[in-house]
PLY file of the C-alpha trace (Angstrom):
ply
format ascii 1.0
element vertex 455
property float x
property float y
property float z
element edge 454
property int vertex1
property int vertex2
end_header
62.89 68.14 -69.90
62.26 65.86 -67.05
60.88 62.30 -67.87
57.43 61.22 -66.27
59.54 58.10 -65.06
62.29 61.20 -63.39
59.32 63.12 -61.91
58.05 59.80 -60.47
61.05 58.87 -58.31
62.07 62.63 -57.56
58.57 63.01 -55.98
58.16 59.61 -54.48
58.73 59.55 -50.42
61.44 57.70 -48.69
60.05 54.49 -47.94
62.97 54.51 -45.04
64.40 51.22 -43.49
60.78 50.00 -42.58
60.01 46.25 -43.52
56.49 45.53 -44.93
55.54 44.26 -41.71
56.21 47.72 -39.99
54.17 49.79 -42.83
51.56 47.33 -42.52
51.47 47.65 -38.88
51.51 51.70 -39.39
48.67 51.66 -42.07
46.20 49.71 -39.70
47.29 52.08 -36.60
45.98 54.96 -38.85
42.86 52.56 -39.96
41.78 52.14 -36.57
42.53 56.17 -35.82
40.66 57.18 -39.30
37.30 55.31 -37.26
38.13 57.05 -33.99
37.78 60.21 -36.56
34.45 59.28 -38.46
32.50 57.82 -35.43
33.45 61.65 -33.93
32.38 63.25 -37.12
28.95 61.20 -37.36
28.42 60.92 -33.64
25.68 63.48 -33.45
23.37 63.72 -30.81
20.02 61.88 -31.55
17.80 64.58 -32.80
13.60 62.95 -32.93
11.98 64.10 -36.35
15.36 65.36 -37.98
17.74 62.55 -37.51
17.15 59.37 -40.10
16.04 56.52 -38.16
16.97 53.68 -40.68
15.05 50.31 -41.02
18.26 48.23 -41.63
21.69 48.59 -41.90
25.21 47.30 -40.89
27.19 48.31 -38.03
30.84 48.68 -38.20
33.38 49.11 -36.17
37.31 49.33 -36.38
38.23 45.88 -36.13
35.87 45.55 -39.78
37.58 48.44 -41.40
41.16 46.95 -40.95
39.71 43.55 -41.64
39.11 44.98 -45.38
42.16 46.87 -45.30
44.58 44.02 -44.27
43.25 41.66 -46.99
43.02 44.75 -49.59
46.98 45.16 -48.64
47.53 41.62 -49.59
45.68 41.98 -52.46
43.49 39.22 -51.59
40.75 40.14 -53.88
39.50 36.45 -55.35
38.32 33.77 -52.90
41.38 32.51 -50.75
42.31 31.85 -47.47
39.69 34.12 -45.63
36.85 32.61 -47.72
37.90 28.75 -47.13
38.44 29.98 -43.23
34.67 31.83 -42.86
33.30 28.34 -44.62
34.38 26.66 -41.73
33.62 28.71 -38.81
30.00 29.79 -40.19
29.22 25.68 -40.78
30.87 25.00 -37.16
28.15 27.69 -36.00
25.60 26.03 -37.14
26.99 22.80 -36.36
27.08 21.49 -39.90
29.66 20.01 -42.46
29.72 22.70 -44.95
29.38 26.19 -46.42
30.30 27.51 -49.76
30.14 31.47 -50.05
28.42 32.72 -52.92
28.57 36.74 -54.22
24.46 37.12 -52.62
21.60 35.61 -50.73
20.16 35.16 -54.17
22.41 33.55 -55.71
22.83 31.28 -52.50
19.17 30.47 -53.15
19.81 29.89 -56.99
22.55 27.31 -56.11
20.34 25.30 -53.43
17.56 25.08 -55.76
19.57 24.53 -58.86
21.53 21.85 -56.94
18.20 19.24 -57.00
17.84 19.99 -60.90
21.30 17.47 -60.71
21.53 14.72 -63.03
24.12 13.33 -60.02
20.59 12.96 -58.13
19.93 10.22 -60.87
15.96 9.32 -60.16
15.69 11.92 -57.20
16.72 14.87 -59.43
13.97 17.75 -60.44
12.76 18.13 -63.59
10.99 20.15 -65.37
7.32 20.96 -64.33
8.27 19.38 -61.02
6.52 21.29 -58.09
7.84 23.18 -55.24
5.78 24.34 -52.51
6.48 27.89 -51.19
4.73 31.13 -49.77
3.33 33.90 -51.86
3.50 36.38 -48.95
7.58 36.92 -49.48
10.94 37.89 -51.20
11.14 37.34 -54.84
14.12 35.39 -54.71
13.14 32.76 -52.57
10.58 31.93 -55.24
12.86 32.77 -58.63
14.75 29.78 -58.64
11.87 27.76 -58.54
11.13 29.49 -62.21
14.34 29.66 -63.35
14.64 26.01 -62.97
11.86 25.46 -65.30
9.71 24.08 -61.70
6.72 25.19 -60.83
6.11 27.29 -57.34
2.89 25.83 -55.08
2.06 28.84 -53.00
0.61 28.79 -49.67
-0.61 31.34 -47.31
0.48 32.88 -44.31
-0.89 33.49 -40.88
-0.91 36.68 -39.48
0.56 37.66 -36.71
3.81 35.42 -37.11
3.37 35.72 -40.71
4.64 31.97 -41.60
2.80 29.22 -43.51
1.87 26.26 -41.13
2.88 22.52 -41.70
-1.19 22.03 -42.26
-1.23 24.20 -45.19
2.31 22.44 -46.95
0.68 18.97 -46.27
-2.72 20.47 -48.07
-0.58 21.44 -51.17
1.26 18.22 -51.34
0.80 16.93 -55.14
1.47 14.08 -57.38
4.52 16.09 -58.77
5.43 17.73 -55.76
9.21 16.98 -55.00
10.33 20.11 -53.17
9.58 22.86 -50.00
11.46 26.04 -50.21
10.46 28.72 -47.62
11.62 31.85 -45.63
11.48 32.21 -41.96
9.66 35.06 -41.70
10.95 38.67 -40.94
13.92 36.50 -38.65
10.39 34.66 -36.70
10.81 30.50 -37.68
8.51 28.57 -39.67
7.33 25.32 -37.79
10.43 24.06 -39.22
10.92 20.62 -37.66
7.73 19.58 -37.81
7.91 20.77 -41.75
10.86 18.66 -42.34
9.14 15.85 -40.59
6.27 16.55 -43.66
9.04 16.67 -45.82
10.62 13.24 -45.03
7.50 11.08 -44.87
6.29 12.55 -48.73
10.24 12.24 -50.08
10.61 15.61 -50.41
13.72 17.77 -50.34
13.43 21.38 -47.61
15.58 24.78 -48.44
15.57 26.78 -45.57
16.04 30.18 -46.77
17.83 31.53 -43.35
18.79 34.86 -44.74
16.58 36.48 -42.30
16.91 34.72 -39.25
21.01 33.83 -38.83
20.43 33.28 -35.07
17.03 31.86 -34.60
16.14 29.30 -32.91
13.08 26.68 -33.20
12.55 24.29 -30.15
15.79 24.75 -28.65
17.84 24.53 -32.50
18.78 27.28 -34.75
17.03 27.56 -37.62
19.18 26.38 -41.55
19.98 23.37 -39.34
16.67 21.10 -40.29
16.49 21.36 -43.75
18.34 19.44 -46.62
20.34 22.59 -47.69
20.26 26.29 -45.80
21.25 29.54 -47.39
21.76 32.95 -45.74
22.45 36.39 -46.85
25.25 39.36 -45.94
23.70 41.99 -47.81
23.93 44.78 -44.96
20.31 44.67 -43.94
21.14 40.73 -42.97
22.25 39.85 -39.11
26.21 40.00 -40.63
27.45 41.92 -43.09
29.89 41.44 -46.16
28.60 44.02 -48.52
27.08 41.43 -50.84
27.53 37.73 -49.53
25.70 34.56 -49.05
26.27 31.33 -48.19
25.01 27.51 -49.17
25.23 24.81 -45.64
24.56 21.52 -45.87
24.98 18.45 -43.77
25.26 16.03 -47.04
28.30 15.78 -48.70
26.93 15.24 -52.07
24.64 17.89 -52.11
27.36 19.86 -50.97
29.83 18.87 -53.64
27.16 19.87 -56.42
26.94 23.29 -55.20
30.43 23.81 -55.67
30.66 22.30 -58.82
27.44 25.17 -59.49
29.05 27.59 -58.04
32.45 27.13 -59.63
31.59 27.34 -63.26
29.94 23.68 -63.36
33.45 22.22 -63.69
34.27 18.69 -61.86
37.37 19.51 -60.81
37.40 20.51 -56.67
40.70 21.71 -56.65
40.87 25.64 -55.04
42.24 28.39 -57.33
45.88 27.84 -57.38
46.00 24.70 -56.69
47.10 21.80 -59.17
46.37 17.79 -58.77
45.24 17.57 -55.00
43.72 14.00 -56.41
46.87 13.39 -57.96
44.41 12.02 -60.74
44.37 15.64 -62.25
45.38 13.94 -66.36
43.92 10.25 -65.41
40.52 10.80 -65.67
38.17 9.51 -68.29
34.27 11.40 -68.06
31.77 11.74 -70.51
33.02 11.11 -74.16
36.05 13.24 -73.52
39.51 11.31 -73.90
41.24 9.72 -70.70
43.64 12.24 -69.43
41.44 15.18 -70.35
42.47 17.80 -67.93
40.26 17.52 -64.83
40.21 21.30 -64.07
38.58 21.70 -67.10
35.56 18.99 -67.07
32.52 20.38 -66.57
29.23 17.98 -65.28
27.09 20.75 -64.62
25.93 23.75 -66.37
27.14 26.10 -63.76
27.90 29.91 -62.53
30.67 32.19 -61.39
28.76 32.81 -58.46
32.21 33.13 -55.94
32.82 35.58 -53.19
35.93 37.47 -52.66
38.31 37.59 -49.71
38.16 40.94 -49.47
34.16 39.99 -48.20
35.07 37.21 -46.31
37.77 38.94 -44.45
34.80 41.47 -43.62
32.40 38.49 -43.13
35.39 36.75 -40.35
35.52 39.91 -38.08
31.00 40.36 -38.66
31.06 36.91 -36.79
32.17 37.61 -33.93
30.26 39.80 -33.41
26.96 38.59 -34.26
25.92 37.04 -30.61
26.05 40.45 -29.56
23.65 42.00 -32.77
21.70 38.76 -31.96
21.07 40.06 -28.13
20.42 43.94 -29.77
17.95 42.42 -32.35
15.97 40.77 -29.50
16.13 43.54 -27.47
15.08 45.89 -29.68
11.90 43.79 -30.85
10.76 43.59 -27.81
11.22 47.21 -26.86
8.96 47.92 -29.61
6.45 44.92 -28.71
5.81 46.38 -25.00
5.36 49.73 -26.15
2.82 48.81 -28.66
0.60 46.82 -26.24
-2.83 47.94 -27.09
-2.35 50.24 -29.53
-5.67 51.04 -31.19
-6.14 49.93 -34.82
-2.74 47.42 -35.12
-2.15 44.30 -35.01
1.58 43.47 -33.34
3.61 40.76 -34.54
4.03 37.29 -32.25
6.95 34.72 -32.26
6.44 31.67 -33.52
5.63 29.53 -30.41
8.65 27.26 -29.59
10.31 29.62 -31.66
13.57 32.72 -29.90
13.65 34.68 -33.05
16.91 36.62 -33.97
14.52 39.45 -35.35
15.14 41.08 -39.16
12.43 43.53 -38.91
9.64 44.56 -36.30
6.01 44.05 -38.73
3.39 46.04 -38.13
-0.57 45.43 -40.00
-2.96 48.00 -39.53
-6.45 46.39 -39.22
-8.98 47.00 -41.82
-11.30 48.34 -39.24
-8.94 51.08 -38.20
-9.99 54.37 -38.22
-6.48 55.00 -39.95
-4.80 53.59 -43.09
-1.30 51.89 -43.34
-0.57 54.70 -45.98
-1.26 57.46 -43.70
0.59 55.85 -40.52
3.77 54.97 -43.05
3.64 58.51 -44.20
3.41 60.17 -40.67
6.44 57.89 -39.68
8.38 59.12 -42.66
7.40 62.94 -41.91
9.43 62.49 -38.45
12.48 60.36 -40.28
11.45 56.88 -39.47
12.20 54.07 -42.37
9.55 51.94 -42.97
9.98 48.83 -46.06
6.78 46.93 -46.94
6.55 43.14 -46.27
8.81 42.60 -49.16
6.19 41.34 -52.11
3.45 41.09 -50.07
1.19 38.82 -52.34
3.68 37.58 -55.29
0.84 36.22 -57.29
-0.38 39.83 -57.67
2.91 41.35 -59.25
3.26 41.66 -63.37
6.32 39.62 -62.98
4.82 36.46 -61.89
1.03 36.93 -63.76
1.69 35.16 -66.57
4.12 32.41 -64.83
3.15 28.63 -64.37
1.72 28.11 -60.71
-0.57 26.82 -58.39
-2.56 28.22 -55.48
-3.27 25.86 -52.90
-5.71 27.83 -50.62
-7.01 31.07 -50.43
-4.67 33.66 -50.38
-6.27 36.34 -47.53
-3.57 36.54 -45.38
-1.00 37.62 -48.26
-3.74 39.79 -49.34
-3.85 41.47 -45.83
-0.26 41.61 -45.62
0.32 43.14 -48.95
-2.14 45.97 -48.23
-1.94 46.53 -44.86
1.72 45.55 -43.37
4.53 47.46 -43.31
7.93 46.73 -40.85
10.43 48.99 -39.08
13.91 48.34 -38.02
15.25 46.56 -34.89
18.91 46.07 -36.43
21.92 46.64 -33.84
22.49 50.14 -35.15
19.47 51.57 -33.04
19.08 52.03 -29.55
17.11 52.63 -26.73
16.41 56.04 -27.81
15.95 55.68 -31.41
13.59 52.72 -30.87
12.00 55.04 -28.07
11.03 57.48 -30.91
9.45 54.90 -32.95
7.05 53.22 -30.57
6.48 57.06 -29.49
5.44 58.34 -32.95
3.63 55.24 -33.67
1.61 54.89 -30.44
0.95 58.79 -30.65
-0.47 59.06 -34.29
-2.68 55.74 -33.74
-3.98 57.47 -30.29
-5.06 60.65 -31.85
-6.39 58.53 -34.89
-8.61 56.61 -33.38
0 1
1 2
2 3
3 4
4 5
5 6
6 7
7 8
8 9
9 10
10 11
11 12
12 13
13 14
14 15
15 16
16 17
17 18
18 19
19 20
20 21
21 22
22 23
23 24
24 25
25 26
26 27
27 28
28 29
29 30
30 31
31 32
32 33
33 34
34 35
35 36
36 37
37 38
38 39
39 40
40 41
41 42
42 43
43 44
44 45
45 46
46 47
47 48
48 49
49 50
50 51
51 52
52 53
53 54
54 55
55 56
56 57
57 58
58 59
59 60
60 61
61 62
62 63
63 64
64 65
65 66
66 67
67 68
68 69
69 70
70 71
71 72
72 73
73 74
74 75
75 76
76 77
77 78
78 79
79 80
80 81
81 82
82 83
83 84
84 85
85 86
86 87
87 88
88 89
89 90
90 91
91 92
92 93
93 94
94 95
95 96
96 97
97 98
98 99
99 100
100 101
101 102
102 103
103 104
104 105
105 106
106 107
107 108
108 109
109 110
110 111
111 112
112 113
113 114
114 115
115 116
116 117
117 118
118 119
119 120
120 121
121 122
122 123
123 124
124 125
125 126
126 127
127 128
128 129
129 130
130 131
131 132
132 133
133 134
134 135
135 136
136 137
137 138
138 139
139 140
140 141
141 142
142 143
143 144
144 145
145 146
146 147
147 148
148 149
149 150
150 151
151 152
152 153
153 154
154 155
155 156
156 157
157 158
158 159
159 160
160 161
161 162
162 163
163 164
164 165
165 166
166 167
167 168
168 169
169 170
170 171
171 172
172 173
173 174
174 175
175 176
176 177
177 178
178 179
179 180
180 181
181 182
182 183
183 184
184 185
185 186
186 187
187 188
188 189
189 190
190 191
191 192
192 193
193 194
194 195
195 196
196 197
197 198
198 199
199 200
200 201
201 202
202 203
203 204
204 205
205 206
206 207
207 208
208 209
209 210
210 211
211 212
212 213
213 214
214 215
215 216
216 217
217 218
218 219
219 220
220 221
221 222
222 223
223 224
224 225
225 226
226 227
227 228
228 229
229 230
230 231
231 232
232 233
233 234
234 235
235 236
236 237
237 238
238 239
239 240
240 241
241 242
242 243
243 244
244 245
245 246
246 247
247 248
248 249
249 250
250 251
251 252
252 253
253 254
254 255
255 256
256 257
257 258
258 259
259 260
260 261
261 262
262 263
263 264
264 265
265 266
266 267
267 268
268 269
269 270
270 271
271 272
272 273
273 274
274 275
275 276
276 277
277 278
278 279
279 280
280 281
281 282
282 283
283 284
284 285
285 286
286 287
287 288
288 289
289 290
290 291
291 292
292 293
293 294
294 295
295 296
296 297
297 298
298 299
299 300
300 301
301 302
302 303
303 304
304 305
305 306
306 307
307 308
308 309
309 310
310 311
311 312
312 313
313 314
314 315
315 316
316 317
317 318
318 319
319 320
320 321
321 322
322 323
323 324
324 325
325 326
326 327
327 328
328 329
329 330
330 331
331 332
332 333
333 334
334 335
335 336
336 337
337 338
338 339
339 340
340 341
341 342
342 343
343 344
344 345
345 346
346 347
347 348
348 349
349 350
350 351
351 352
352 353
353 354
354 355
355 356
356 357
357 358
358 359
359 360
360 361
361 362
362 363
363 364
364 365
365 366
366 367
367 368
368 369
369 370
370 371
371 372
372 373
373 374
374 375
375 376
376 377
377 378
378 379
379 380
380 381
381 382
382 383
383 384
384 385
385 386
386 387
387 388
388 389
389 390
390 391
391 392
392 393
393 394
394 395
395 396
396 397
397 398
398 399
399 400
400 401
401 402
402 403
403 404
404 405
405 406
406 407
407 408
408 409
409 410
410 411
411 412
412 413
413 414
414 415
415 416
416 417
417 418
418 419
419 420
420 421
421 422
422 423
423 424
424 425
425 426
426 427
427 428
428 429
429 430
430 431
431 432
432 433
433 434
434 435
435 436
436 437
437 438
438 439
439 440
440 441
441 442
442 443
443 444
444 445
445 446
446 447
447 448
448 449
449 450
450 451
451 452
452 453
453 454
């Protein structure tokens, strides 16, 4: 009888006189040949009505797919080389000190919130019933951390049609036991960002820009995750780059940016990388808390931390989305305002507006369908989906009005209308790379044609 082990190595194929190198070198030939093969097989001509005409999505291209399949090769499948090397170049993009990957745009958002609960902060730290002032009309993680930290979320309203907060309304909602601003740039479109971090610095509080819409914005000439104390972003594929899952914590302040990786690495002290052993050469002479002296650093822990790491096998991806993203920037833009001059005067909607100052790198193209309208949101949305357009609502809307969040701790500075509005009447559609001229064509065309005959 032959062995399993015999019928392994009589089957096996000659590996020949090929060095790793060489296979390597064959396997990514065939990578980029297997894309050659699947953009054929899904290049279909556009078809209006039957082909899906997504809201979001990545685009990929050949130089991604061997990006995943060179670091899968090397097995690079914990946070390495590629990670350390897409912390640098994202920070130098945004022309700040540091990034730390995390596994989401959530938990980015969980680590720049958490990171002001620090006792490291001494008499600046957040505590407990400590408020933080943020927008009701908008993603539920943006506003989670604020909970999970035991804080309590101020929430604001937003103006329609740029569908931001304005510094006016953060100044209004200022509190004794306000310490914090955490806020969204809206659909990719900037907040009044520097003159909310201006609000921010004369009341002592700390600013979170949550950038994970609007990687590529800019606000008077500076791109927005630059202004505030601590930016995140997101690489979910919906986001301007893609990793799969992803995010990412910046900072210009070193201690801040220490405390996040402490967070994100488990809470321990130690700041040597995976692998590595005594790059303080102090690794068994430190003395912290009540532990003994010579307690092994990589194993002192002064927060109450996460796993909340990335692989390489993401940031590999995340290196070769980079390069690429001045060109989805220009497509995003384009796209937008494709959709904006084919809109113009639509009966019954209202059609979003940039921020002024503001060169959005756009997420999503909003559209709110005016109460007078002889038409409702439902039965546009529903028309668009009959002819294969994706629609997504303005994420939450109103948050105040969802079960999670009724029975929560807040304040409402403010009446909410404009959430209100937005959460019954606003829906978006895509402007993401992956479309073009013909695609976004068929949208403005089925929109402008149903509203028409509507009204």
């Amino acid at each position: 009888m032959t062995t399993s082990a015999a019928v392994t190595t009589e089957t096996r194929p000659e590996a020949g006189p090929d060095t790793r190198a060489e296979l390597k070198a064959r396997i990514l030939d065939l990578v980029h040949a297997y894309q050659e093969a699947e953009e054929e097989a899904t290049g279909r001509p556009f078809e209006p009505g039957v082909t899906e005409v997504w809201p979001s999505g990545a685009v990929f291209d050949a130089e991604d797919r061997t990006a995943l399949v060179e670091a899968a090769l090397e097995m690079r499948i914990a946070a390495g080389r590629s990670s350390r090397r897409f912390e640098r170049d994202f920070a130098r993009f945004l022309g700040l000190r540091k990034a730390h990957l995390a596994n989401s745009g959530s938990s980015a958002n969980l680590l720049a919130m958490t990171a002001f609960t620090s006792p490291q902060l001494e008499d600046r730290r957040l505590v407990p019933g400590d408020e933080v002032i943020t927008v009701a009309a908008g993603f539920p993680t943006t506003v989670n951390p604020i909970i999970q930290n035991g804080l309590v979320p101020v929430f604001v309203d937003v103006e329609i049609p740029t569908y931001n907060t304005t510094p006016e309304r953060i100044a209004e909602a200022v509190g004794p036991r306000t310490k914090a601003i955490m806020i969204a740039h809206a659909l990719g479109n900037p907040f009044a960002v520097e003159e909310v971090a201006r609000l921010a610095e004369e009341h002592d509080l700390f600013l979170i820009e949550d950038n994970c819409d609007a990687v590529g914005s800019t606000y008077r000439g500076r791109l927005t995750g630059t202004f505030g104390d601590i930016a995140t972003t997101s690489f979910y594929p919906a986001h301007h780059i893609a990793m799969g899952e992803g995010g990412c914590v910046l900072t210009d302040n070193l201690a801040l940016a220490r405390i996040v990786e402490s967070l994100r690495d488990w809470g321990r002290d130690c700041w040597c990388e995976p692998g590595e052993n005594n790059r303080c050469f102090k690794r068994f002479d430190y003395q912290l808390g009540t532990l003994p002296h010579g307690y092994d650093h990589k194993y002192i822990f002064s927060h109450v931390g996460y796993n909340l790491k990335s692989t390489d096998l993401q940031a590999a991806l995340g290196l070769s989305q980079l390069a690429k993203l001045p060109a989805f920037t220009r497509a995003r833009r384009a796209n937008w305002q494709a959709l904006r001059t084919a809109l113009d005067g639509v009966p019954g909607l209202i059609l979003p507006e940039a921020t002024e100052g503001s060169d959005p790198s756009w997420f999503g193209f909003a559209l709110t369908v005016s109460p007078e309208a002889r038409y409702s949101r439902k039965e546009l949305v529903d028309h668009l989906e009959s002819r294969a357009i994706g629609t997504r609502r303005f994420f939450a809307g109103n948050l105040t009005r969802h079960p999670a969040y009724l029975d929560r701790p807040h304040r409402t500075v403010g009446p909410l209308t404009g959430s209100d509005l937005v959460a019954e009447h606003t829906f978006w559609v895509g402007v993401y790379p992956g479309l073009d001229e013909e695609r976004t064509a068929h949208i403005a065309d089925t929109v402008r044609d149903f509203c028409v005959a509507r009204s």
